[in-house]
N, C-alpha and C positions, 0 to 999 in steps of 0.2 A: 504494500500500500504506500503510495506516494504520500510523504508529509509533507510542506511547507513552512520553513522555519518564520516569526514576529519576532518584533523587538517588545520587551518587558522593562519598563524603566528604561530603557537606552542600552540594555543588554540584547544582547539574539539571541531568541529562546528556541532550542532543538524542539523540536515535536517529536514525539516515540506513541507510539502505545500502550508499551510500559515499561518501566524502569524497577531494576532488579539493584538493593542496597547490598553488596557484598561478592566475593569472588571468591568463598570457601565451599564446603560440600553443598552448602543449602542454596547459593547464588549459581553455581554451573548447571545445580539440577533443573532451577527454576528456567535459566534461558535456555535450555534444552528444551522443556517441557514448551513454554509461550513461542519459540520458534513455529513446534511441532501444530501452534494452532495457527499461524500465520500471523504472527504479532512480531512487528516491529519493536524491536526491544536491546535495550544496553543496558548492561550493569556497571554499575561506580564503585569501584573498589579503591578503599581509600589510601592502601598500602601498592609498593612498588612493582608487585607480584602478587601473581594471586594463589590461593592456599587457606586463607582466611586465617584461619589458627596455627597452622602447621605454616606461615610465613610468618606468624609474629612470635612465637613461642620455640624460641630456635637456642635456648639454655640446654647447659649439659645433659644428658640425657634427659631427654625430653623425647617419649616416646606413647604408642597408646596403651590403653589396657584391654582394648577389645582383641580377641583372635583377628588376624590380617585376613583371612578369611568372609569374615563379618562387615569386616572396617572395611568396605566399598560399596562400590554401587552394583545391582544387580539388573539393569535395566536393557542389556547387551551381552549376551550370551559371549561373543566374538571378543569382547575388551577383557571379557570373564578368562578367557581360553588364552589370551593373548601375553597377561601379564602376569609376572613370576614376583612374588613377592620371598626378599631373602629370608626374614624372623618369623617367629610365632606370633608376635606383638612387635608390629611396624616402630620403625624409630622415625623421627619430627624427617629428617630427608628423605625416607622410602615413601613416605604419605606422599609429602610434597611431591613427591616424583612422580605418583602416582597422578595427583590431578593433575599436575602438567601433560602430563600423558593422555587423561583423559580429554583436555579442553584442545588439545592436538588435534587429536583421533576425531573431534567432534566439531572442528572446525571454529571453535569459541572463541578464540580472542579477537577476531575484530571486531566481535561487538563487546567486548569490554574496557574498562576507563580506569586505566590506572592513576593514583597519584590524586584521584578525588572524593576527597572525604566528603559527603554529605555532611551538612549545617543544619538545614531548616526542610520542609515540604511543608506547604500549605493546599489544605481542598478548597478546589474554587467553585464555590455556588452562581450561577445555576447551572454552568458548565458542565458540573460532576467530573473537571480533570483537578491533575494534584499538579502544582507546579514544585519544580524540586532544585535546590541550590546547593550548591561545592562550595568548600571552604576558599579555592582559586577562583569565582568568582562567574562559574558555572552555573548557565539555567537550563532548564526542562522541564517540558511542559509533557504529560502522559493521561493516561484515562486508567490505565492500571498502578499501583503502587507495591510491590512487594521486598518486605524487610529481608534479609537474610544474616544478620548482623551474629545470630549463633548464640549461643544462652550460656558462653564464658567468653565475651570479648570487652568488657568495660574493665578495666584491671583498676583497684583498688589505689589509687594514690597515694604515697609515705606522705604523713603531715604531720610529723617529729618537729619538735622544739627544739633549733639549734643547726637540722640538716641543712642549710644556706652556707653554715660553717663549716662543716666538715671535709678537713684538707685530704681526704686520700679519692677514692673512686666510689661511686654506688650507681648502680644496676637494679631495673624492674626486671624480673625474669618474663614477662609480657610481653616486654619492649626491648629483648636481648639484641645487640649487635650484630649484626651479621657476620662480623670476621672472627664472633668470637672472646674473648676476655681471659688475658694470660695472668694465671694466682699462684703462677709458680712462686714460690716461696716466698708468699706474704701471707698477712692474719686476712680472713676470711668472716665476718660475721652475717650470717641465714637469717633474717628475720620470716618467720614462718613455718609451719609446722606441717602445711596439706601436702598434697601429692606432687604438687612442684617441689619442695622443697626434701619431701622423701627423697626422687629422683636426680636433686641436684646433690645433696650433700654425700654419697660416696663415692663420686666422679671427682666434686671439688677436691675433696681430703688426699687423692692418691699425691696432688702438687702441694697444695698452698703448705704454707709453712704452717698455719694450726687453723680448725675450725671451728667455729663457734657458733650454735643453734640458740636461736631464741624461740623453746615453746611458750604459747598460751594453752591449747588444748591438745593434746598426745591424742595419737591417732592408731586405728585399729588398722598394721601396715602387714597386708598378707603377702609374700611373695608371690613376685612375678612368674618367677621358671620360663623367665626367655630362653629361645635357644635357636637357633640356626634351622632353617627347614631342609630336608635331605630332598632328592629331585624325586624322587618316586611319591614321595610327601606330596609333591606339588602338582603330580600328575594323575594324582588317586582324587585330590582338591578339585581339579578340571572337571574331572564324569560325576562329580556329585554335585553339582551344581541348583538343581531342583531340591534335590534331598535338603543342602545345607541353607535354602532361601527358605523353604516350608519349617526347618526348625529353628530358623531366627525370628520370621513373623508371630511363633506360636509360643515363644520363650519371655517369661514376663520383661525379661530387660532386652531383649532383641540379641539373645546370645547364641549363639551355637552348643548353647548346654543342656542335653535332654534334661527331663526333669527328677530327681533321683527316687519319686512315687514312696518315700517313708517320710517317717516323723520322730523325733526323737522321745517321745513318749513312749514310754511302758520296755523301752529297750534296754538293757542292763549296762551300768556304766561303763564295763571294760570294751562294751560294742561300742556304743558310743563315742570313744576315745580313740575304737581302730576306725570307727567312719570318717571320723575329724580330724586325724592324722594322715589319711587318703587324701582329701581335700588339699591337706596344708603342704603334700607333696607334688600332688597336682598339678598346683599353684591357679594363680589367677583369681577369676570370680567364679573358681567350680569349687572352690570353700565355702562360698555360699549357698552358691545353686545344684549345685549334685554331689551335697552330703542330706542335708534335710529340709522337706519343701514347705516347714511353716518357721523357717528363723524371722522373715518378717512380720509374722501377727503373735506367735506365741510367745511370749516373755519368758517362760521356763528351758525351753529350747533354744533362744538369744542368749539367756546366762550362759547355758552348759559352753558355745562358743566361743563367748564373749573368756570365760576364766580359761579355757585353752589355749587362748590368743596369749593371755596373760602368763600364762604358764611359759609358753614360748619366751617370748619375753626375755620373763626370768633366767631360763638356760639360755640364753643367747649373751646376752650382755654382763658381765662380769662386774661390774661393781652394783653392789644390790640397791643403794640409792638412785644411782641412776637410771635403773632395770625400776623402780617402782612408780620413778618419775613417768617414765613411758608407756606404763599402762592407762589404762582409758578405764574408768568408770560411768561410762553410762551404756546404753545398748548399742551391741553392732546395726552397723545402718543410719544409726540416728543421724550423724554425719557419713560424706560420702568415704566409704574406706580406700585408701590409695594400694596400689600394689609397690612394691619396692624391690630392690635389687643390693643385695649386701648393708640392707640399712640400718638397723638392729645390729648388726657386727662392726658398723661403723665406728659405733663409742665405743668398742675397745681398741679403737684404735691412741697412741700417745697426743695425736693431733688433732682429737676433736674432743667438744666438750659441751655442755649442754647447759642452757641457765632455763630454766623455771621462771616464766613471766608468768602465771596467774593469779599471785596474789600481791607480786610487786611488778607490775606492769613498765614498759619502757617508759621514762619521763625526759629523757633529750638526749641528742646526738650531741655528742662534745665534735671538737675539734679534730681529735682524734681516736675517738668511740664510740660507744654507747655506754647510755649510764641507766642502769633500772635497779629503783630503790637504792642504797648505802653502796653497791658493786658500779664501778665500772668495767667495760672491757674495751679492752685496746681493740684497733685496726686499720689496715690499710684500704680493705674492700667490704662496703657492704652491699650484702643481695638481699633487694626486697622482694618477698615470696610472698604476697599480702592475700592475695586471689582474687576476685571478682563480684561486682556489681551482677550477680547472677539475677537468671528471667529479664527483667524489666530494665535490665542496664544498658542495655544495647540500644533499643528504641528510646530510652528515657536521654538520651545522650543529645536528641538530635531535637531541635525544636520543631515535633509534629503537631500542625494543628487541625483541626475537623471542624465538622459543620460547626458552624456558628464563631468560631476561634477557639472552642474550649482544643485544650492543648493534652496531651498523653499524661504528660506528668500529674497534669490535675485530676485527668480519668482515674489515674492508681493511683491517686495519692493513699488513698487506703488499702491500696494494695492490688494485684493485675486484677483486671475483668476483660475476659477475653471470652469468645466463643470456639470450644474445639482448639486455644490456643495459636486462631489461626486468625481469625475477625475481631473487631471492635467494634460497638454500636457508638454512632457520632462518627466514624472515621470510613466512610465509603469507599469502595474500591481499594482501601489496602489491605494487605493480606501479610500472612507474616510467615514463616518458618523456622522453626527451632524457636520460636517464641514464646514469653512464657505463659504455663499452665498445658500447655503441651508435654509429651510425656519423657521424663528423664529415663533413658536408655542409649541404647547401641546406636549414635545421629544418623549413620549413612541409612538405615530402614526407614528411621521416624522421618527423615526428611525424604526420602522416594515414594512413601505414602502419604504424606501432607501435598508438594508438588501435584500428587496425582488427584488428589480433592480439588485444590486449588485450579487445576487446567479445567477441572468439569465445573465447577462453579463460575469464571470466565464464559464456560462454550454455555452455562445455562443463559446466565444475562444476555450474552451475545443473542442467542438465540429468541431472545424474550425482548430486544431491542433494549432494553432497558438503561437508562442512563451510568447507575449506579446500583449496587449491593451491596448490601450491610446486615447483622444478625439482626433478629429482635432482642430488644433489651431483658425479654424474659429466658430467652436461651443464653444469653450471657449471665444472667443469675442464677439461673439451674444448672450453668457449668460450675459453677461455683462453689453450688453446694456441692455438689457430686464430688469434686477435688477436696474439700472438706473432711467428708465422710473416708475417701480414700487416705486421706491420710491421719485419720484417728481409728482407723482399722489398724494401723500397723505400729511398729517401734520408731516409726520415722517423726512421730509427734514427742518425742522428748527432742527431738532438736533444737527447739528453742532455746532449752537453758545448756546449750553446749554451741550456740552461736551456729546452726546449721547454715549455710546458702540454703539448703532443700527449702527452708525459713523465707530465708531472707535475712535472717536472725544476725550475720555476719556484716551487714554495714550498720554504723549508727544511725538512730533516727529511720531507717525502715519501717514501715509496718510488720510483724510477722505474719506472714500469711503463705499457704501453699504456692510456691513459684513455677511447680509441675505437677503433672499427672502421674497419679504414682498405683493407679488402678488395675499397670500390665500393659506393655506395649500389644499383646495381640488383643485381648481388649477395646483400647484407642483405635485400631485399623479397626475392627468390627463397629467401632461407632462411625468411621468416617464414612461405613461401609453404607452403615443406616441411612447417613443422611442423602447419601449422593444416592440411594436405591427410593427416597421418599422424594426426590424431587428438588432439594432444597430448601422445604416447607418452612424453614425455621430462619430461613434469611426472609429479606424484605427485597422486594425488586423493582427500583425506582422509574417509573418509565417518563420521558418527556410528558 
């Protein structure tokens, strides 16, 4: 379709059909998809490369937790056959490598825009287009709008008393350098305790001269058990292709993990012990998911885990205060569990050392440390591991406004309302993916089944002439509740007083409120299933 570029303000405003926020899994799939309907469409990706996560998150081992298997797209049998993935769990360049390869294979990058951040989008009434602005001073004008911003890309900001002074180096592991950060033999201090900071701290320790972790909350860090894939590996992967796509959609977090059909009730401890030490050799998320399949609702079955982890622990790390610091007292899940790699073995290492911020919290960057409570500690680098403005930080970033001007941030101010995770009432024709209240699992499924809503909800309107779509405001409160309910079914609602993201609970001044769907990825697909098989009924369809 031929557009015709305006001037807006004394800017040239590009015409599109629609505009895609982002160049990571959820941005290549979406311009795939609105291609596939004959929509003129670009994405603005605000980084120099596209990857989305996997281009900004380029810290030392920085790797996924999903099987590589899982961690892609299944939308092409041929890209499936095509490409050899080396690990069990991809490392941040195989990913990367990986969409590069895909957005190749698929013809993608000339309709993407590097180097522009979106600022603002505004819906223009009676129009029903969204005009959209770049940080370089960028317009566009579209009739569709979809987010793909990913529900860990707002990285938490250090707002220490004193960092302005501090004479050595520090680092967002969000915003790691590209070439890299040499710690050969200097002090090293981690702020941060989650899975970035699991992953970073026994990669830093083999150089720097000594390391230094600042926990606030000790984390239940189950081993990874990476390992190199053999070629027969890789070729038994190819013909099972159907087989391994039917047990990610039907796996509650979109795993390749069948589901292990016991429960840790009525079983005798010494079984129990050998099911949980299967798991914990395993490694991965089949410690969770294919030893016992009620750790998330049953609380008697979450202990028995939770003091094996603990146990662990214990034998693992050799000085007992230390080993007691890093246990976790609250339930597995509550927060998200990280996988790690030599992490736990790390503190017996002479060069790493651990300080306990929970009850004396960091109070200022000196000159040359940090200082929390009566300790300081020296250094020359620190790494801020802080994590993310999760669900709502992504679109809360950008100034979105909708009908009337009310604006995103004001919608959530009490916390997301989303429809399906995927719509917003007040905000027409945008659509979102990986957005929050959408379901937290394995992204490459959740996002090729959102995509695949979102292209039939497009071809309905189209189809219906219709100006605009939007939910009804009653399907955006019934998703609400439903996310509600999902998550005081499970262990995931003691989150709160352990600062979860699953929360929110981890920035201040949030509301706590569920930030995903936590009901079961195959679940979420049978709902999007519902709605796209009832018509749409629950959106609203604006016609001229």
């Amino acid at each position: 379709m031929r557009r015709h570029n305006r001037r807006e303000g004394g800017r040239p405003l590009k015409r599109l059909d629609a505009i895609v926020i982002g160049a990571g899994f959820g941005g290549l799939r979406a311009l795939l998809e609105l291609r596939g309907l004959g929509l003129e469409t670009k994405v603005l990706e605000a980084g120099a490369g596209i990857g989305g996560t996997w281009y900004w998150n380029r810290y030392p081992g920085a790797r996924s937790d999903s099987e590589a298997w899982s961690y892609c797209y299944s939308f092409s049998r041929e890209i499936w056959d095509e490409w050899d993935w080396p690990d069990r769990l991809p490392g941040q360049s195989d990913v990367l490598a990986y969409l590069e390869y895909v957005a190749d294979r698929t013809d993608l990058r000339r309709d993407i825009v590097l180097n522009a951040r979106v600022t603002r989008a505004e819906y223009r009434e009676p129009d029903g287009d969204w005009q959209v602005e770049t940080e370089d001073g960028g317009t566009y004008g579209c009739r569709y709008l979809v987010s793909a911003g990913g529900i860990l890309s707002a990285p938490i900001q250090p707002a220490f008393a004193g960092l302005e002074a501090f004479e050595g180096d520090w680092y967002m592991t969000s915003r790691w350098p590209a070439g890299g950060v040499d710690v050969a033999g200097r002090r090293v201090a981690i702020v941060g305790s989650g899975a970035t900071a699991v992953q970073v701290l026994p990669i830093t320790a083999q150089t720097a001269a000594h390391v230094t972790l600042f926990q606030r909350t000790p984390n239940y860090v189950i081993p990874a058990r990476n390992r190199p894939l053999e070629d027969d590996e890789r070729e038994a992967l190819k013909s099972e292709f159907e087989e391994i796509r039917q047990q990610v959609r039907n796996q509650v977090f979109a795993l390749p993990i069948p589901p292990a059909n016991r429960v840790a009730d009525g079983l005798a401890p010494d079984e129990v012990e050998r099911i949980l030490e299967r798991g914990w050799e395993q490694g991965g998320f089949h410690f969770i998911f294919d030893t016992f399949d009620d750790l998330l609702v049953d609380e008697r079955s979450n202990a028995l885990a939770c003091e094996f982890i603990r146990n662990k622990i214990r034998a693992i790390v050799e000085d007992p205060a230390v080993a007691e610091s890093l246990c976790p007292r609250y339930p597995l899940m509550a927060k998200r569990p990280p996988l790690g790699t030599e992490y736990y073995e790390a503190f017996n290492r002479d060069n790493v050392s651990l300080v306990d911020i929970s009850e004396t919290p960091i109070s200022e960057i000196t000159p040359t440390g940090i200082r929390a409570g009566d300790r300081t500690v020296e250094c020359d680098v620190i790494v801020f591991a802080l994590g993310f403005d999760a669900g709502t930080g992504a679109l809360s970033a950008i100034d979105v406004r909708g009908r009337g001007g009310v604006t995103i941030r004001e919608k959530w101010r009490e916390g997301p309302r989303t429809y399906l995770g995927i719509m917003v009432d007040d905000f027409p024709n945008l659509f979102m993916i990986s957005g929050p209240q959408s379901p937290f699992a394995n992204i490459p499924p959740v996002v090729e089944n959102s995509v695949h809503w979102i292209g039939k909800a497009i071809s309905a309107s189209r189809e219906k002439r219709a100006l605009a779509v939007e939910p009804e405001a009653e399907s955006v409160a019934a998703w609400g509740t439903l996310l509600n309910q999902y998550v005081d079914a499970t262990v995931i609602r003691h989150g709160t007083d352990v600062r979860s993201w699953f929360l929110g609970a981890n920035v201040a001044g949030k509301p706590t409120r569920p930030q995903f769907h936590f009901g079961g990825a195959g679940t979420y697909f049978s709902q999007l299933e519902q709605s796209m098989e009832a018509g749409f009924d629950e959106l609203r369809f604006h016609r001229r």
